[in-house]
C-alpha positions as CSV (number, residue, x, y, z in Angstrom):
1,X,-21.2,27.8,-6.2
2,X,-17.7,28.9,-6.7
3,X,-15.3,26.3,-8.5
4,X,-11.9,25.9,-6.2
5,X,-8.9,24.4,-7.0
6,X,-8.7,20.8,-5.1
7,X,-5.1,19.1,-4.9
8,X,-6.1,15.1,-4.1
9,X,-3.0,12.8,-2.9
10,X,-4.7,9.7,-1.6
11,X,-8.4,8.8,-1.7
12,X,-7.9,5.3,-2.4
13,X,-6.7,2.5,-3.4
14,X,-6.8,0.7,-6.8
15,X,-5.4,-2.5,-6.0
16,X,-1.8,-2.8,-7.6
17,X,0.2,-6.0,-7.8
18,X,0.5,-7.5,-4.0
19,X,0.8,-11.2,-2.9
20,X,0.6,-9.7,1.3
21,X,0.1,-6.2,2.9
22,X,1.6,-4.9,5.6
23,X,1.5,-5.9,9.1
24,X,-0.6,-3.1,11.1
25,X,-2.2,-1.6,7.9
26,X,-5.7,-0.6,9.0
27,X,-8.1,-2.7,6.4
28,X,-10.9,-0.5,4.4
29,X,-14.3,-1.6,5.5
30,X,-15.7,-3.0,2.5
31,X,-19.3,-3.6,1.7
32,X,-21.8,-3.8,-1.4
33,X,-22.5,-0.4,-3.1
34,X,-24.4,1.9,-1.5
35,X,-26.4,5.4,-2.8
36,X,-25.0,8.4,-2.8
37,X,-26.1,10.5,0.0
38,X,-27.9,13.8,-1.1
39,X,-26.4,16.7,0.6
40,X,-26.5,20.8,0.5
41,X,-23.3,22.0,-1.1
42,X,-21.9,25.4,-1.2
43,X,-18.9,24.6,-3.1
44,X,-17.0,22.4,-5.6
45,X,-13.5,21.6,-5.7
46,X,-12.4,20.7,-9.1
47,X,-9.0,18.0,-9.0
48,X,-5.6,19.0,-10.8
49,X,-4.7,16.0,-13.0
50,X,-1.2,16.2,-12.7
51,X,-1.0,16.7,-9.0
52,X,-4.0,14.5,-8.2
53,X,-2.9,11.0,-7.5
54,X,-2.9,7.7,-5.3
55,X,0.1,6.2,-4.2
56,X,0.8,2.9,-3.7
57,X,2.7,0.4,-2.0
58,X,2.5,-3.7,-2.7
59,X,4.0,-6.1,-1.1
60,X,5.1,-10.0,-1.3
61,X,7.0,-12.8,0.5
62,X,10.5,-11.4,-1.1
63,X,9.7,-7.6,-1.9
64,X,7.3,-5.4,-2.8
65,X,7.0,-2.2,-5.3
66,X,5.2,0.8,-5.1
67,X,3.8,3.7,-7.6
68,X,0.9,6.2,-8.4
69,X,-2.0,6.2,-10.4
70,X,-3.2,9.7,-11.6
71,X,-7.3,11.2,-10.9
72,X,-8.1,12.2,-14.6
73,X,-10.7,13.9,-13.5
74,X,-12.2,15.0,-10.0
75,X,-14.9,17.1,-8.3
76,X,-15.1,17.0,-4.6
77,X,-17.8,19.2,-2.9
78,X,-18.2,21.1,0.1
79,X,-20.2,22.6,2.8
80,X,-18.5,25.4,4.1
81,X,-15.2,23.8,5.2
82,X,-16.2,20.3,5.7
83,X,-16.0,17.8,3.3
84,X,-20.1,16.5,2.0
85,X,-19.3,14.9,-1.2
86,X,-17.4,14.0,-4.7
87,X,-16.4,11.7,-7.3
88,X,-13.1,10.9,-8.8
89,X,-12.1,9.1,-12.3
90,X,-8.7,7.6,-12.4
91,X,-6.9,6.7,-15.8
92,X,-5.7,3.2,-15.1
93,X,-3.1,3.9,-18.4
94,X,-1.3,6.3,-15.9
95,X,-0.4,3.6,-13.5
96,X,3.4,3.8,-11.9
97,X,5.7,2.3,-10.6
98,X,8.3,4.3,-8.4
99,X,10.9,2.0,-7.2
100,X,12.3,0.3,-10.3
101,X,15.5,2.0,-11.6
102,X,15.9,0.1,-15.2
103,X,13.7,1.4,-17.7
104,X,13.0,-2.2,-19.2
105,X,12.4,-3.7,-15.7
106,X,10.0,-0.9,-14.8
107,X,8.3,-1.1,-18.0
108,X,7.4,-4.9,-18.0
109,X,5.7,-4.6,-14.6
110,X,3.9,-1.3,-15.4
111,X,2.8,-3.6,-18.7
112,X,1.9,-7.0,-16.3
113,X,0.0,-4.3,-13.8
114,X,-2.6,-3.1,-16.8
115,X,-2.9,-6.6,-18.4
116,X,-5.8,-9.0,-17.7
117,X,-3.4,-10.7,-15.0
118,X,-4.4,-7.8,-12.8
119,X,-6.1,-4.5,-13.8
120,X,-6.8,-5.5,-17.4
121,X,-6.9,-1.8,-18.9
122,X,-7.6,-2.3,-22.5
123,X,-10.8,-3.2,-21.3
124,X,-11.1,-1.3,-18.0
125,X,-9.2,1.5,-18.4
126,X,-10.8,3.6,-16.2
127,X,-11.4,3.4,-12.3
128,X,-13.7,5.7,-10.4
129,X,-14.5,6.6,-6.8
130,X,-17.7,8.7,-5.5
131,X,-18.0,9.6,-2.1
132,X,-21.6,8.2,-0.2
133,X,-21.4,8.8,3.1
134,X,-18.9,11.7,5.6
135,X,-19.2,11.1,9.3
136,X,-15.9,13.0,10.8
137,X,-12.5,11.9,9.5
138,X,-13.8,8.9,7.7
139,X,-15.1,8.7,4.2
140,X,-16.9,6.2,2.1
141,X,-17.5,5.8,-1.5
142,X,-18.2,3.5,-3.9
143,X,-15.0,2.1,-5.5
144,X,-14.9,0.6,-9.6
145,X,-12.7,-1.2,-10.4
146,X,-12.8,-4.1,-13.5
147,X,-16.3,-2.8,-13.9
148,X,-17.1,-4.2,-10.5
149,X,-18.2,-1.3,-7.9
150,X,-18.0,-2.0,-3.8
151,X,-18.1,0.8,-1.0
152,X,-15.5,1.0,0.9
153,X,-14.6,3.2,4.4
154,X,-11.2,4.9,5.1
155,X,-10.0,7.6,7.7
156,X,-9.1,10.4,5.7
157,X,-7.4,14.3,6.8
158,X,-8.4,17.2,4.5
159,X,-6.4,20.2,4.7
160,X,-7.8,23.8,3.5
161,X,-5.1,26.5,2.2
162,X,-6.3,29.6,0.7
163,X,-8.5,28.4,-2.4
164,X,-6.8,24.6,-2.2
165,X,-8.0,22.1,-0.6
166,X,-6.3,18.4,-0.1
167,X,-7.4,15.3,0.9
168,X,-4.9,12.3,2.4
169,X,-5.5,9.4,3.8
170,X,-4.2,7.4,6.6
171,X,-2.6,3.4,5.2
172,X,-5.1,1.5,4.7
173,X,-5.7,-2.2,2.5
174,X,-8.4,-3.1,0.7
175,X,-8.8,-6.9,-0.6
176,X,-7.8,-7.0,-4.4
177,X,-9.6,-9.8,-4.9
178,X,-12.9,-8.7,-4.3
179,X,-12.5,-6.5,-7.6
180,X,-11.5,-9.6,-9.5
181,X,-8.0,-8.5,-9.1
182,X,-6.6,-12.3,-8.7
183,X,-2.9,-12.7,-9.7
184,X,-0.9,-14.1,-7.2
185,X,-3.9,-13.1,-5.1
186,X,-3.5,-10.7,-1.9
187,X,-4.1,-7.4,-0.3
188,X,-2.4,-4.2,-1.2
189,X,-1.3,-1.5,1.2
190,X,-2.0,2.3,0.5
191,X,0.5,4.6,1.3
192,X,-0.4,8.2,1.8
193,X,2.0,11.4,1.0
């Protein structure tokens, strides 16, 4: 197996700080964990930490903010160019937010987003994703979140240039809540790059 270089933008969504999601939004299928498939790999992609990210979009009655969370570490693997497997980690202390100019502002809600109110990171501070199942353009994986883990299924595109590899998905939501994500409780809205 040769080790590539993989370049990640969007696999999914950790459930930010959102009160509604956005009208047309496709919602992730969502269903109790499920096994990882075993599958013949060729090769392994390994994720770039500081280009490997989710982005995200919340939004609420007057508003809504949006930010990234960073894939601290990453393997996706493949079987010749089609996508057969992988697992992601993402470092919940990395969490975002984009839209807020003021630096106090934007720190207080990137504080209140890893609290207990919503991802509770001292404890948590981890999230992870691991592919179980590819069947065309959509994937599914087990997502953790708050130590609770729940597959979910999402259409994604993956792109192959030279020894990179990316992987986007289309918007999707995913139900907070069902991670214990509670605050103000809602759906939040993935955006992809």
């Amino acid at each position: 197996m040769k080790n590539i270089v993989l370049n990640i933008f969007t696999v999914v969504a950790l459930g930010a700080a959102v009160t509604g999601c956005k009208d047309g939004a496709e919602k992730a299928k969502t269903g109790d964990a499920e096994v990882v498939k075993e599958m013949e790999v060729e090769s392994k992609f390994k994720a770039i930490p500081e280009a490997s990210m989710i982005v995200w979009t919340a939004n609420k009655v007057v508003g809504g903010h949006s930010g990234t969370i960073n894939v601290s570490n990453g393997v996706v693997q493949t079987k010749g160019n089609e996508l057969v497997g992988g697992n992601f980690i993402f470092d919940i202390s990395t969490l975002e937010n984009t839209d807020i100019e003021d630096a106090t502002d934007k720190a207080k809600l990137e504080g209140h987003l890893k609290s207990a109110d919503f991802f509770n990171a001292e404890e948590f501070p981890n999230a992870s994703f691991e592919i179980t199942n590819v069947e065309g353009n959509t994937v599914s994986g087990n997502l953790m979140m708050k130590g609770i883990k729940k597959n979910i299924s999402f259409p994604v595109k993956v792109g192959m240039n030279g020894d990179m590899m990316t992987i986007t998905s289309d918007v999707f939501t995913i139900d907070r809540t069902e991670w214990d994500i509670k605050y103000n409780s809602g759906n939040l809205q993935i955006l992809q790059n």
